[in-house]
C-alpha positions as CSV (number, residue, x, y, z in Angstrom):
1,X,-14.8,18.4,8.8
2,X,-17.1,15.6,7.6
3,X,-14.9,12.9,6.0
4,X,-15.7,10.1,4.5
5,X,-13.4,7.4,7.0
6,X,-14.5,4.1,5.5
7,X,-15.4,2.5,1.8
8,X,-17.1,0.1,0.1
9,X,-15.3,-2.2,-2.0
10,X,-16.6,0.1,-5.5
11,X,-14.8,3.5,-3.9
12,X,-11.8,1.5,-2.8
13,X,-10.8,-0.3,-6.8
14,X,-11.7,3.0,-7.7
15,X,-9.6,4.9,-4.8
16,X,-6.6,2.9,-5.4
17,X,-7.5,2.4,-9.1
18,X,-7.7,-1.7,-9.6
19,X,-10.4,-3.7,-10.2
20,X,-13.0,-5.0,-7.7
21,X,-11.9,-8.6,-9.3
22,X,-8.8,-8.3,-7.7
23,X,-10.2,-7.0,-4.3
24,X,-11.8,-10.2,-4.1
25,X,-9.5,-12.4,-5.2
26,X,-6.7,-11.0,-3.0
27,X,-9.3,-11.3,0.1
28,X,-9.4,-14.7,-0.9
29,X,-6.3,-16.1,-1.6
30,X,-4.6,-14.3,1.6
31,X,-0.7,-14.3,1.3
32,X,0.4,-16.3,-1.4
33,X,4.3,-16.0,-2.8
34,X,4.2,-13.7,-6.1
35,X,1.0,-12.3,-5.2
36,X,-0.3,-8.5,-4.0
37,X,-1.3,-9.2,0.1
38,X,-4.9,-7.7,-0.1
39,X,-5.1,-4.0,1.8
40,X,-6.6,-4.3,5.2
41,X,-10.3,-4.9,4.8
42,X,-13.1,-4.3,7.9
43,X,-16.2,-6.9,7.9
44,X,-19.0,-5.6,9.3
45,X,-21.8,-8.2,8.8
46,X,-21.9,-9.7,5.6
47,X,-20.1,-5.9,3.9
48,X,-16.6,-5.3,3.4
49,X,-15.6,-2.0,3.7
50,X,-11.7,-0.5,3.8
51,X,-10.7,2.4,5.5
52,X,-9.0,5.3,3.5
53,X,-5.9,6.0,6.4
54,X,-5.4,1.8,5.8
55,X,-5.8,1.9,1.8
56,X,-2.8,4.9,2.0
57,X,-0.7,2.8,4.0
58,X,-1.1,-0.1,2.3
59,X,-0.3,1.8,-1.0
60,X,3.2,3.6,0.7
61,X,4.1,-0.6,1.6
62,X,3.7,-1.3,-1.7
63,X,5.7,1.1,-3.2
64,X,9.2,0.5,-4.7
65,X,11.8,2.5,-6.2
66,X,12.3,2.6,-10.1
67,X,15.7,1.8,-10.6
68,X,17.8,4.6,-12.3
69,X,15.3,6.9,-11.2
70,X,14.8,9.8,-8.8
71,X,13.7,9.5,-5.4
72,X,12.3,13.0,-5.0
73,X,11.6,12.6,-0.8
74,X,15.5,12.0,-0.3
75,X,17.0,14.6,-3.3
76,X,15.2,17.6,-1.9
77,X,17.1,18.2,0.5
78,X,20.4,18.8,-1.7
């Protein structure tokens, strides 16, 4: 199998669907309260590439529960 491991910073906003405006900005402004951390980011040179097994880890960190709603990994198993 010939996958894809690493992208550049158009296939990431696009892969975790935000703009490449905040890609940058979040590079930028590191860890700041209030603010989204940046996902994990590779230079190589003067390019910025992320890798996809990062950019899905990144996204599961991120995640939080919607009150009132249904946490479908923990209800199927009832």
């Amino acid at each position: 199998m010939n996958k894809k491991r690493l992208l550049n910073e158009s296939e990431t906003a696009v892969y975790i669907s935000m703009s490449r405006q905040f890609l940058r900005k979040s590079r930028m402004n590191g860890v700041l309260p209030g603010h989204t951390v940046a996902p994990p980011f590779v230079k190589i040179g003067r390019s910025i590439r992320y890798c996809i097994h990062d950019l899905d880890s990144w996204i599961d960190a991120n995640r939080r529960p919607v009150p009132g709603g249904c946490d479908h990994a923990h209800n199927a198993d009832r």
